[in-house]
C-alpha positions, -999 to +999 in steps of 0.1 A: -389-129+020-366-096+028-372-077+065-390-048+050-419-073+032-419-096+071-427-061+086-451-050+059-470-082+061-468-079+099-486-041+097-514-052+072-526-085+098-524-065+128-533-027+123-575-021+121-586+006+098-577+044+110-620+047+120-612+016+144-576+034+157-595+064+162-624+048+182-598+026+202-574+061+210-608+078+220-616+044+245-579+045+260-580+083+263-614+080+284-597+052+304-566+076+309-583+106+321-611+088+341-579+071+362-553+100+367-577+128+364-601+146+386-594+126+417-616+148+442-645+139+424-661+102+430-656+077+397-694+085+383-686+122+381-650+114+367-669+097+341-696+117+332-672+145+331-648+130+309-674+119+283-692+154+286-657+168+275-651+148+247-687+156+236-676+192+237-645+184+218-665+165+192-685+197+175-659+223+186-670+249+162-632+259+151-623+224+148-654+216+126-644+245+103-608+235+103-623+200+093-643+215+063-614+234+051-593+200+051-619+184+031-621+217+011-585+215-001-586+181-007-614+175-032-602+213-048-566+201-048-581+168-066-603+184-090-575+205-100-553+178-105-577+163-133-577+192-155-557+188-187-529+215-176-524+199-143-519+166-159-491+178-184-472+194-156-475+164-134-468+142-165-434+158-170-425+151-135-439+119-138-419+105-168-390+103-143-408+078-124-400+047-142-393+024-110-398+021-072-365+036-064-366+066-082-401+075-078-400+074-041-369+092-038-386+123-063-419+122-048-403+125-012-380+154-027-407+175-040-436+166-010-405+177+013-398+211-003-433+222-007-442+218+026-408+234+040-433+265+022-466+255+034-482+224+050-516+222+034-501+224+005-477+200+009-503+174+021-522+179-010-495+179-038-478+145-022-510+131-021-517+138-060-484+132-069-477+096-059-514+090-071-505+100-104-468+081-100-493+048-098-516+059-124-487+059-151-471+025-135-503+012-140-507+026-173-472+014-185-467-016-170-442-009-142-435-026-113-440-009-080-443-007-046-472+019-044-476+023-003-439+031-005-450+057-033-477+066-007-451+068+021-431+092+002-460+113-008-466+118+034-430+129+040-440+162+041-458+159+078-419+153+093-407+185+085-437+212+080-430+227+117-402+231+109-407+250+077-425+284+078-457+277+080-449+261+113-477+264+140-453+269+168-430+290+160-453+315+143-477+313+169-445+326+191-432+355+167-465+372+170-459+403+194-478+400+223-485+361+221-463+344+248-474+369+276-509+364+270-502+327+264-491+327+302-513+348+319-530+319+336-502+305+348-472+330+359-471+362+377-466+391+360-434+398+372-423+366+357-439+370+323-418+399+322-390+378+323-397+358+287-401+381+253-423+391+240-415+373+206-396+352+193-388+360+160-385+333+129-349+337+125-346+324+164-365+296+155-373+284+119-340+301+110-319+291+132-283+270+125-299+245+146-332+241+125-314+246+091-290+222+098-323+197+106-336+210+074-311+209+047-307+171+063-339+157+060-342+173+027-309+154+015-315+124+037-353+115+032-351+109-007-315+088+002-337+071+026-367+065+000-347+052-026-326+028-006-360+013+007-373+015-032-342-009-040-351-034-011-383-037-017-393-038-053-416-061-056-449-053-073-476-042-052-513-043-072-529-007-071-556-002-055-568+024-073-582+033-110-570+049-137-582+081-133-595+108-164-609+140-169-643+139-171-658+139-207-687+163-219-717+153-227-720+148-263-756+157-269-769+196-280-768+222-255-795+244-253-804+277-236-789+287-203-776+247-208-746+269-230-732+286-200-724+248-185-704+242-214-688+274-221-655+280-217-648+315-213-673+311-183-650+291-163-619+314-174-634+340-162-642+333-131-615+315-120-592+345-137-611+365-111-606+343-081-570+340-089-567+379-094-583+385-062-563+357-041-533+377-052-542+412-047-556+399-008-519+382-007-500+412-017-520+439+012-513+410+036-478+404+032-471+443+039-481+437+076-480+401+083-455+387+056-466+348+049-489+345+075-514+351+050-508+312+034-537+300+058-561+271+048-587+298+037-559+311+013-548+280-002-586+265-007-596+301-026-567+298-047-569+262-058-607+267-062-599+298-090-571+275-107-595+244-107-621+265-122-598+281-148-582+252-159-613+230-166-627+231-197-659+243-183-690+240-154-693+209-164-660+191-167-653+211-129-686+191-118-673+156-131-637+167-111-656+169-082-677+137-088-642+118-088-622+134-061-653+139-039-650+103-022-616+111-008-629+136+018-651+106+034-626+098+060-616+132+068-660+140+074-662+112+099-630+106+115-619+141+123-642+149+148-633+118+170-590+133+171-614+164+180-631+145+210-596+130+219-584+168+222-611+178+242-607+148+266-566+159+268-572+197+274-599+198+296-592+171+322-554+183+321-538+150+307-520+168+286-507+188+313-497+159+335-479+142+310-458+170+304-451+185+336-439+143+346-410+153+316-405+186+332-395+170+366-372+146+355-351+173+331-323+193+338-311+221+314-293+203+291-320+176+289-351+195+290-349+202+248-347+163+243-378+156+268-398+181+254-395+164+217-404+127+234-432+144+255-444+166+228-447+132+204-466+112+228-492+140+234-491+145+190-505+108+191-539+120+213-539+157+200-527+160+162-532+195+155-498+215+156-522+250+165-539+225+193-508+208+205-497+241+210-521+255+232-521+228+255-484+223+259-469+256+247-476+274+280-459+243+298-430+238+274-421+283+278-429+281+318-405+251+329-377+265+304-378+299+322-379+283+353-353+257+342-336+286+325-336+268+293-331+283+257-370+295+248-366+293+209-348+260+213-372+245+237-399+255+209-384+239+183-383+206+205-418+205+210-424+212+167-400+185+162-419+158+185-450+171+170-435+163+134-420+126+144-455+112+154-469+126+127-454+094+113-472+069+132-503+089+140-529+082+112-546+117+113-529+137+088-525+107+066-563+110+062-564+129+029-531+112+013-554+078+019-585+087+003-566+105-029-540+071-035-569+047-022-540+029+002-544+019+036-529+033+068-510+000+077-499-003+044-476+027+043-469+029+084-440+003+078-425+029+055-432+063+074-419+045+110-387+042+089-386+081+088-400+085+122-369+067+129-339+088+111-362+119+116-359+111+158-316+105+151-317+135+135-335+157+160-320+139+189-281+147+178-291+186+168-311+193+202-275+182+218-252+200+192-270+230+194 
């Protein structure tokens, strides 16, 4: 038995299910806050504090939305990829895939350059794409190692801050946003000191971040395929065959017609489409591609599922199929959203990364932010959120420090990106869609945690 297969095994015995991870991060977080937290108060009102904030955290209106849109463009993204189109244009990526190697290393390749565009998108299209690479092994007869296929599919998370749809850094090329970001904390006179942007080409554009880029990109599918060689043994997939829904076969009558009719569904999701693109094109005039926001991408995928189902009623069996994949996201989500709550509100968060702050100097202070900024990713794993609570941190010690501010916000997307890796949150969707197990592809993704951390590491120094 090879090193990669002892691990593997190793993962599977000891990791619970992501529901049991989530409950046991929500216990230590509790346990964190109630002993370094609030220490003027006695230990009853450190505790019912604590669990009054993570009620607060749990239906967080925002956060519940943000939850329905990620179950939105899952079951949309799923529904769409059951449509006859969808499956030819999959198919003729697909054909490639006749082993481990080579489908992991194109699956990472393609998950990796769609979400350098956008991140939701990303998520979804690796997700469907290694679910189809194990429908047509299973289909054919080929031998392969599906969580590595699922692995691959996840890739994505490790570079979409740094791509362009990048929380961080466009959260900081907004005019206006790191001033009022620090108004709590600095005096005016200070804030006056920091821009009042930083612009995309300081940040997502940078030598230092394309260098990051065009690496992982080349590196990643390297990575894959190496590990596809090593560890080709079968792996039995734990998923069916999946098919696009078949009509029903008896008459239609009546309004019963409009179910089955074709031009109905062309129609409307012609119109959706048309619209999505016309909203696009008056947004990109003032905010360029800040318009690709969850509400964007779930509209759009909801006109092309619509137009390229055969009808109503084949759209209604897509959803029957893909609609189980959402489960984990409807139950799970809102305990990450309790963990936030507990992080921001008792100032964890905020303790944890001013302890990095004290120990850095300038030319460590990029370096410390990644580490911190990947511990607090584990207890907080939103990008948007992560920046919110550390951001203001992160921009006051590196003017204080008199550290590079576009560099030191890179560092804290980069950390974000590295957990994303071991933290089970965004893997959510990719689960339900393949039907794999957390443990059963953390093996594979701490593998890229790994290079991604090398990689990161040596540019933060270079640069």
């Amino acid at each position: 038995m090879n090193t990669a297969s002892v691990i593997e095994r190793a993962f599977r015995a000891l990791l619970p299910a992501p529901f049991t991870i989530a409950v046991l991060l929500t216990l230590l977080t509790m346990l964190l806050a109630w002993l370094f937290t609030g220490s003027e108060s006695t230990a009853i009102e450190r505790a019912i504090g604590i669990v009054a904030l993570w009620e607060g955290g749990l239906w967080n209106p925002p956060l519940l939305v943000f939850a329905i849109q990620m179950m939105l463009m899952l079951v949309l993204g799923h529904i769409l990829a059951l449509s006859a189109p969808a499956e030819r244009v999959i198919s003729l990526a697909t054909r490639y895939c006749n082993g481990t190697a080579t489908s992991a290393a194109l699956v990472t390749l393609l998950t990796v350059l769609v979400s350098l565009f956008n991140w939701g998108l990303g998520l979804v299209f690796g997700a469907i794409f290694a679910r189809k690479v194990g429908e047509r092994a299973s289909r054919h007869g080929i031998p392969l190692n599906y969580p590595l296929i699922g692995a691959a599919g996840y890739s994505g998370m490790m570079v979409w801050h740094g791509g362009i749809s990048g929380s961080a850094p466009i959260k900081a090329a907004e005019h206006g946003h790191i001033h009022q970001l620090l108004e709590p904390f600095l005096q005016a006179s200070d804030i006056e000191r920091l821009p009042e942007a930083v612009t995309l080409s300081a940040t997502v554009f940078s030598n230092m971040n394309i260098m990051c880029t065009l690496l992982l990109v080349v590196l990643l599918p390297i990575l894959m395929f190496l590990l596809g060689k090593r560890t080709s043994r079968p792996f039995p997939l734990p998923i069916p065959i999946s098919g696009r829904p078949v009509d029903r076969m008896d008459p239609t009558i009546g309004a019963e017609r409009l179910d089955h009719a074709r031009w109905f569904t062309v129609l409307l999701g012609t119109g959706i489409v048309a619209w999505s693109i016309y909203s696009a094109t008056e947004q990109f005039t003032s905010i360029g591609l800040g318009f690709i926001t969850p509400n964007f991408i779930n509209l759009l995928l909801l006109g092309l599922a619509l137009g390229m189902h055969r009808n109503i009623n084949s759209f209604l069996g897509g959803l029957d199929s893909a609609i189980g994949g959402a489960s984990g996201i409807l139950i799970q989500f809102p305990l990450y959203f309790g963990i936030m709550g507990i992080m921001g509100g008792s100032g964890l968060a905020r303790q944890l990364s001013d302890f990095f702050v004290s120990i850095s100097t300038v030319s460590t202070f990029p370096f410390f932010t990644m580490i911190s900024a990947s511990i607090v990713n584990v207890f907080v794993p939103s990008g948007g959120g992560q920046w919110g609570i550390q951001g203001p941190i992160v921009l006051k010690a590196a003017l204080e420090l008199g550290a590079d501010i576009p560099k030191s916000i890179m560092a804290l997307a980069y950390g974000d990106q590295l957990t994303n890796m071991l933290q089970p949150f965004w893997a959510l969707p990719l689960l339900g869609i393949t039907g794999l197990k957390a443990k059963e592809i953390l093996p594979y993704t701490l593998v890229i945690m790994a290079v991604g951390t090398l990689i990161f590491t040596i540019a933060l120094q270079l640069f």
